[in-house]
N, C-alpha and C positions, 0 to 999 in steps of 0.2 A: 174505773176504766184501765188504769195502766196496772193495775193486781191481776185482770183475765188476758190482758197480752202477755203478762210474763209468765202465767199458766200456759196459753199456747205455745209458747217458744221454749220450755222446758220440757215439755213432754216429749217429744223427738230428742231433744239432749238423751232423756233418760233408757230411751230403746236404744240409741247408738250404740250408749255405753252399757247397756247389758249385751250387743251384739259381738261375738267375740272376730277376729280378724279373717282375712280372706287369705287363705292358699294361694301359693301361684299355680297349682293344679286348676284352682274353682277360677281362676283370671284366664286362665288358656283354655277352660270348657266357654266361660263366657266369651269369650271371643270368639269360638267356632259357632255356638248358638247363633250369634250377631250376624257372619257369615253367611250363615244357612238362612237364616232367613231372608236376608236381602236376596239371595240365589231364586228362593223361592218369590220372592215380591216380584220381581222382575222376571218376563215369562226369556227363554234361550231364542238366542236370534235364529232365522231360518237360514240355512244354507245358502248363498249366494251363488247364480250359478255362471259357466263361465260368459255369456253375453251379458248379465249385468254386473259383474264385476266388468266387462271393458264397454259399458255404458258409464258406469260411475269414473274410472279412470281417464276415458276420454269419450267425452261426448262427441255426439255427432256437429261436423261442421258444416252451416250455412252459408254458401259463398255465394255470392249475387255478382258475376262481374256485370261491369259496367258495358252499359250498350254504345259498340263502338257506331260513330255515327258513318253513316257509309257514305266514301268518300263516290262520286258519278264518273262514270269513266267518262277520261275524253272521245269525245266521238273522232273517225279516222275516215279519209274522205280522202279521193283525187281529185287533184286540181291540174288542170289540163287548158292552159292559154296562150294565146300566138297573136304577139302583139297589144296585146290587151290594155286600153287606160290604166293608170296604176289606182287610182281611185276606183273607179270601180271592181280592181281586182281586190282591192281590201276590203272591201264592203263584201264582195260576194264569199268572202273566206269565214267569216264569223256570221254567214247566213245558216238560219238554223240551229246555232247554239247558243250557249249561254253568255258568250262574251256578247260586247256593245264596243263598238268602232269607231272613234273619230279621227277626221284626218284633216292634217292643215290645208287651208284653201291653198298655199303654194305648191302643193304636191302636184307632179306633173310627170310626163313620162309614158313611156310603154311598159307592158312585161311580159316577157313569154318565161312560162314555165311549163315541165312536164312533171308532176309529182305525184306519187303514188303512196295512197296509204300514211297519209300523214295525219298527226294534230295539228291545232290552230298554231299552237307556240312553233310545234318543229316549220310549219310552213314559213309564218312570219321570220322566224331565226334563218331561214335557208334565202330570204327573198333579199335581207338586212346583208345579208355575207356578200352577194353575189351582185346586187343593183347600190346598196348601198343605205336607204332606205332604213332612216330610226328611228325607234319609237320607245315608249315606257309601255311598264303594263305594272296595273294597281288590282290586282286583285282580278276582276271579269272584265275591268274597262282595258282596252290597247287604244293611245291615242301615236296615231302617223304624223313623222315631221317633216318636214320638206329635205330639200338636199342642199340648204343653203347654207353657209357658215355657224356653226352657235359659239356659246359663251358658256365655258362653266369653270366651278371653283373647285378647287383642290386643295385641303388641308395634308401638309407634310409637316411631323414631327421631327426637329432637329434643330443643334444648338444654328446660331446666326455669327459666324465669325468660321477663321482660316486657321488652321492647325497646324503645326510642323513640328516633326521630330526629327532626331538624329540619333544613329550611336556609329560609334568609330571606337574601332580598334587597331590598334599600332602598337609594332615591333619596334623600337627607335635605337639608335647605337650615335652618342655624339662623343663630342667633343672640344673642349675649349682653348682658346686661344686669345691673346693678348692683343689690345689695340689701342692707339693713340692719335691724338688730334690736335691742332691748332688753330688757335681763332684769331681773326682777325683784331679786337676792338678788345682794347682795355689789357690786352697779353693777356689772353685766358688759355689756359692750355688743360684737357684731360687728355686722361687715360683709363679703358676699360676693361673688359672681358664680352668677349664677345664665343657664344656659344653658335658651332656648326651641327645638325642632326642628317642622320642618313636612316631612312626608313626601309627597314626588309622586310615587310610585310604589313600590309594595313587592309585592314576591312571597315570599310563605309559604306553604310546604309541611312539612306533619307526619305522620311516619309511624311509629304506634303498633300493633307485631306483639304481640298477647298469644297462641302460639298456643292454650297449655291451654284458657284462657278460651273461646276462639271454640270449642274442639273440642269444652269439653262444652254450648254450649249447642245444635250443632248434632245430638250426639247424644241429648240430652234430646225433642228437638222431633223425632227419628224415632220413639225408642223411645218416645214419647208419657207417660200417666201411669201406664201400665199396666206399663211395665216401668223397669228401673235400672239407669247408669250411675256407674263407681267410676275417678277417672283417680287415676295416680301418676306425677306428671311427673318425679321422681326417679329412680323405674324402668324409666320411658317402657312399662307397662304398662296398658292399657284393658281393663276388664272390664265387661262387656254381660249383663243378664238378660233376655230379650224371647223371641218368640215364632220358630219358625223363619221364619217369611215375613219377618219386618222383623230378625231376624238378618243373613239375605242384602242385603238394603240397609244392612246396616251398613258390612259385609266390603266392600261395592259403594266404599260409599263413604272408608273408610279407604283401600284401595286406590288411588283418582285423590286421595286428599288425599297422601298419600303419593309419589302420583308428580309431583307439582306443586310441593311444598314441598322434594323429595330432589334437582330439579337445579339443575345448578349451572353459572354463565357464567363465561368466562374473560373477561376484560376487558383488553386490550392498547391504551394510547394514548399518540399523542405529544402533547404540548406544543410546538410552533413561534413561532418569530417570525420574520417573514421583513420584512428590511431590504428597503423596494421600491427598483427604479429609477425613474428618470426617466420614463420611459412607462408607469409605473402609479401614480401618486400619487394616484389617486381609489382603488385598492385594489388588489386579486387580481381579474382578467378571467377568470371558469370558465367565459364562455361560448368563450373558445379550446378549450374541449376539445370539444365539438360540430365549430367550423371547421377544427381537425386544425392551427391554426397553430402548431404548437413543435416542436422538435427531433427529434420521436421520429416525426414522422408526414407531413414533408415531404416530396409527391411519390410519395408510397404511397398503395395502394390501401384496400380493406376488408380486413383479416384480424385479426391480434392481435401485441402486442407483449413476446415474447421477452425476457422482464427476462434470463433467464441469458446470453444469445449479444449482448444489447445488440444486435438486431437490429431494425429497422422495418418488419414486414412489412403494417401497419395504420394508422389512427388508433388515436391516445390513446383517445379518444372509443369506439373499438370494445371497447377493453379496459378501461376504467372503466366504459359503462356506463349514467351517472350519466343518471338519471330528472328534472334541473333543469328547471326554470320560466326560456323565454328573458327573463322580465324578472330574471333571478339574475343580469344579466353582469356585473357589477362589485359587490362587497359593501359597500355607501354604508350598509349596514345588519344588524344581524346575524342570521342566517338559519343554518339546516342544511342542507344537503346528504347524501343516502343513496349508496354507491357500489358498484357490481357489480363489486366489484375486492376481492381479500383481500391487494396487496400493499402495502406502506405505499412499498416506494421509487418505484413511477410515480408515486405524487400527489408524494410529495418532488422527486421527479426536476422536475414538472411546475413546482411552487414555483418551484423556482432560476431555470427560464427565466422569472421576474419580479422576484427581486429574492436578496436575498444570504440564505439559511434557515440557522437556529440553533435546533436542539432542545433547549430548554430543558430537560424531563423527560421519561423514556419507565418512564412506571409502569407496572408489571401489578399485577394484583389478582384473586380470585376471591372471587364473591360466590355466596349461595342465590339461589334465587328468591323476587323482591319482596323481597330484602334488601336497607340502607342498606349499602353501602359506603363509606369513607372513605380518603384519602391524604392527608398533609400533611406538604411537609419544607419547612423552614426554619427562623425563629430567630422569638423572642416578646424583643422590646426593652419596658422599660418606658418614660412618658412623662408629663409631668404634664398633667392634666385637669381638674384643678380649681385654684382657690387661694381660700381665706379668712382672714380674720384677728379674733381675737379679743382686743378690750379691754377689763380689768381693773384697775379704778380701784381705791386702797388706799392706805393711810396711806403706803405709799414712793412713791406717784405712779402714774403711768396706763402700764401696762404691757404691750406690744401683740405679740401672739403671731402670724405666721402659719401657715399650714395647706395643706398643697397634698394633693391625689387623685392617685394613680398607676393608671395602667390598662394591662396591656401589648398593645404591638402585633402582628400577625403580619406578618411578612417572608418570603414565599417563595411557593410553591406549593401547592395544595389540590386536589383535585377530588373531590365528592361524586357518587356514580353508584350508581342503584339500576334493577336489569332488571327488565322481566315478561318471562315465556317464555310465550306459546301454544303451543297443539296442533300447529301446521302447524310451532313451530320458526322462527317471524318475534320478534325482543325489542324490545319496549318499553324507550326508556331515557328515566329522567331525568337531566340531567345540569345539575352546576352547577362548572364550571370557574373558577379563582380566582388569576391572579397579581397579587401584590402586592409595591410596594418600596418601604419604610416611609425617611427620611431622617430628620434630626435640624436642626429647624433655632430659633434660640438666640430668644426673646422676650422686651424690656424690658416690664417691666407694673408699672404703679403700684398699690401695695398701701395709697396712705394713709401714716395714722400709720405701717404698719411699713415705708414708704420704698420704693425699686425694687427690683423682684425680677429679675433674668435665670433665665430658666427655660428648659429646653431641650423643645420642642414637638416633636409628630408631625406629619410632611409626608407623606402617604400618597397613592401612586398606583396605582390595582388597575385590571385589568381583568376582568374577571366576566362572564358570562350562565348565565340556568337558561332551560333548553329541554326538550323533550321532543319525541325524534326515534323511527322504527320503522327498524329496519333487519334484512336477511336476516341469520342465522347466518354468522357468518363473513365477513361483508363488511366496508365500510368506513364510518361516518359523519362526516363531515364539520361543522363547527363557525368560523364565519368573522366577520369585520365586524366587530371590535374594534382599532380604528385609533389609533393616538397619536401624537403629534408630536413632536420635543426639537429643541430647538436649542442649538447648540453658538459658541461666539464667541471668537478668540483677538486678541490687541494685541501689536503688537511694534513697540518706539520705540529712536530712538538712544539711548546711553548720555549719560546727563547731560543733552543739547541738549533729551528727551524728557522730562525732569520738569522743564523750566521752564516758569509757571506763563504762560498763555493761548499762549506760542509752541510749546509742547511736542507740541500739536497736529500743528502743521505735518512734527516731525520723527518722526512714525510713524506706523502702518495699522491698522486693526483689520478682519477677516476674523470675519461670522457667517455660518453655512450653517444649514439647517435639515433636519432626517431624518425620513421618516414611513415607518414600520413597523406589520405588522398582526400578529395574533395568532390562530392556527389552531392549532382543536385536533381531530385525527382520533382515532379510538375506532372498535377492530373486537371486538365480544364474539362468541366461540364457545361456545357449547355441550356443554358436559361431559355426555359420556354413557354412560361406561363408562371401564374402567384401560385403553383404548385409545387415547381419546383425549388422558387424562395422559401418555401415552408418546411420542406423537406431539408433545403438546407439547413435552414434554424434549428430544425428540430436536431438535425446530425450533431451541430455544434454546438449545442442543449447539453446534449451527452454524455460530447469529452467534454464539457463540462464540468458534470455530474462527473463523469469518472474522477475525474483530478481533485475534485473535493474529497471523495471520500477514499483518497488514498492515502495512508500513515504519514504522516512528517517524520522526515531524514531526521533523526537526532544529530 
């Protein structure tokens, strides 16, 4: 058996090896033969022509719309009656069609009407305005109510408690003066400091939301004495017992009280300080935005400017907007500005082309309507404020106590801002912006008998304004003319030849310069008017986000 397989399996060895190699000539015939054949195997497709080539591309579409159900017209009818029971004139009004009528056995009364070409709802609604006459309607059923008092409940959302805010600003100029006392019991005698203030200018604003209070006395003063009002601001539940006619102005009015008190502004602003240059040391120039002279609008015509492509295809001025007064051109004073622009980086961008911009804070906050908002981040230093001393004469001698007042300071930033929303969606802001940087600086003060005190004092520099600006939904307002000055001084002397005394002079320099920087605050509120417009915002602040991640780290 295994002698005639290894005959079979040598025989083929032995033809290979007498078969001598193949050309690449005889490999590239064999592979056109191969070719050709297949060509031939398979017959040439037919021509397609051009309807079934745009059958196979796109078939034909079956669209079935759906059968809209047909809605039955109201039928329209004149009702024409003089003096007529009122009962039977509701019954005769939904004779014939599809509605079904009940009415309370208290219903009573006449009705004359003359009415032409109406439906059941416009007649019923015209009968309700004019006699008074309420009713529901569920679908085909209307049931009639009498005209006697009812009861219904009213759910209002809103917190249960009295709110009050304040802001106040003052100009003050004092003065201190020395004061001394004697007491009857035991020889006690001080003496103090006593501080006078004179105020040249003060802005006080106070705002006191009660809302329960205000709501029941303006439902008392609908529903008159004739009917009765029960709130539970706990439950945010209004119960009303009145007549139907002034039911409906109630509902009227819960309704717009509701829709006035329920929105809400988003309030986004920066804080800047912008370092000027040289060519604007009287302040920020916004009348450049009118003459289109800065970077963005050199040489360009009318259009708008493309924050994403950092393109110029406009003035500044086209895509701001801004509704200024040409005596605004320089801010010598502090003033508002309104801006038809929602993006905060053209007016930033616009800044830099005058001096060196540093955003100090970029708060958000969301407020109600006509509600106080507040922001403040910084630190509270305490500082002394007072100082007294009190002496105590007694068999061991006269023994003198002093007394100082601490009061603490704030350090940082603030801004108080409360919107109104109108109907058209234009907000009311007031605004009271607040930076402050409190130092420490060291005061000898003679205190008398209890000898020199060194006390460490508050040095405080704020800049502040309260304003009240309007501006569109979604735009920008502007906040300027808060100008400060520093100067800066440095000295550099030889070593040694520089602390000899009157020659020391000679062997060193001293270098002061002086910096004036101004202080803008921009503020755009939107309007919150639905979970769309939270998501929208999200998503904005998604973003910048995103942006600020994948921007290079400052080495």
């Amino acid at each position: 058996m295994m002698k005639r397989y290894t005959m079979i399996v040598a025989g083929p060895l032995l033809l290979l090896g007498c078969a001598g190699p193949l050309t690449p000539r005889d490999t590239q015939q064999a592979i056109r033969q191969e070719v050709a054949q297949a060509a031939q195997a398979q017959p040439a497709p037919h021509a397609m022509t051009e309807e079934q080539a745009r059958a196979a591309l796109l078939p034909p579409l079956k669209l079935e719309l759906p059968k809209a159900a047909a809605e039955p017209v109201e039928p329209r009818f004149d009702l024409v009656v003089n003096g007529a029971p009122a009962q039977d004139v509701f019954m005769a009004i939904v004779s014939g069609t599809r509605y079904s009528m009940l009415v309370h056995p208290d219903v009573a009364g006449t009705i004359s009407a003359n009415l032409k070409n109406v439906t059941v709802p416009e007649a019923m609604s015209a009968i309700r305005d004019l006699y008074g006459y309420d009713y529901t309607m569920e679908g085909h059923r209307i049931v009639v109510l009498p005209l006697t008092p009812q009861t219904r409940i009213f759910k209002v959302n809103y917190l249960a408690g009295t709110r009050t805010g304040s802001s106040d600003m003052r100009v003050i100029s004092g003065s201190v003066s020395s004061a001394s006392g004697t007491g009857a019991a035991g020889g006690v005698t001080g003496g103090g400091a006593t501080q006078q203030s004179l105020e040249t200018s003060r802005i006080d604003t106070k705002l006191n939301s009660d809302f329960w209070g205000e709501l029941k006395m303006a439902l008392d003063a609908i529903v008159g004495e004739s009917g009765k009002v029960i709130l539970s601001p706990q439950s945010g539940i209004v119960v009303v017992k009145t007549t139907p006619r002034t039911m409906r102005e109630v509902e009227r009015f819960l309704k717009a009280t509701a829709s006035a008190v329920e929105r809400q502004v988003m309030l986004e602003a920066k804080i800047i300080e912008v370092q000027l240059n040289d060519g604007y040391q009287t302040g920020i120039n916004w009348s450049i935005l009118h003459n289109g002279q800065h970077k963005y609008s050199s040489g360009a015509n009318a259009g708008n400017f493309d924050l994403l492509t950092g393109a110029a295809s406009g003035s500044l001025a086209d895509v701001l907007g801004s509704g200024m007064p040409a005596a605004a051109g320089t801010s010598a004073g502090i003033f508002g500005l309104a801006f038809q622009t929602k993006s905060f980086a053209a007016l930033i961008n616009f800044l830099e082309t005058q001096g060196s911009v540093h955003v100090l804070s970029s708060p958000r906050i969301a407020a109600l309507n006509n509600q106080q908002a507040v922001l403040k981040v910084g630190t509270d230093d305490f500082f002394v404020t007072n100082v007294s001393t009190t002496s105590n004469t007694g068999g061991a001698g006269t023994t003198t106590t002093p007394s100082v007042t601490l009061q603490p300071f704030f350090s940082g930033i603030a801004l108080d801002i409360t919107p109104q929303i109108d109907e058209n969606g234009r907000i009311t802001l007031h605004i009271r912006p607040s930076v402050s940087v409190v130092t420490e600086k060291i005061k000898n003060i003679d205190a008398g008998l209890a000898g020199k005190l060194t006390l460490p004092l508050a040095s405080s520099a704020v800049s502040e304004t309260d304003s009240v600006v309007q501006v569109e939904d979604g735009r920008i307002a502007a906040i300027g003319g808060m100008m400060k000055q520093s100067f800066d001084g440095s000295a550099n002397r030889v070593p040694l030849l520089g602390k000899v005394p009157l020659l020391g002079y000679f062997f060193g320099n001293t270098n002061q310069s002086s910096k004036k920087s101004e202080l803008v605050i921009l503020i755009k509120p939107t309007v919150i008017d639905s979970q769309e417009d939270w998501r929208v915002d999200a998503e904005a602040t998604q973003a910048r986000i995103d942006k600020l991640e994948r921007q290079p780290a400052t080495p």
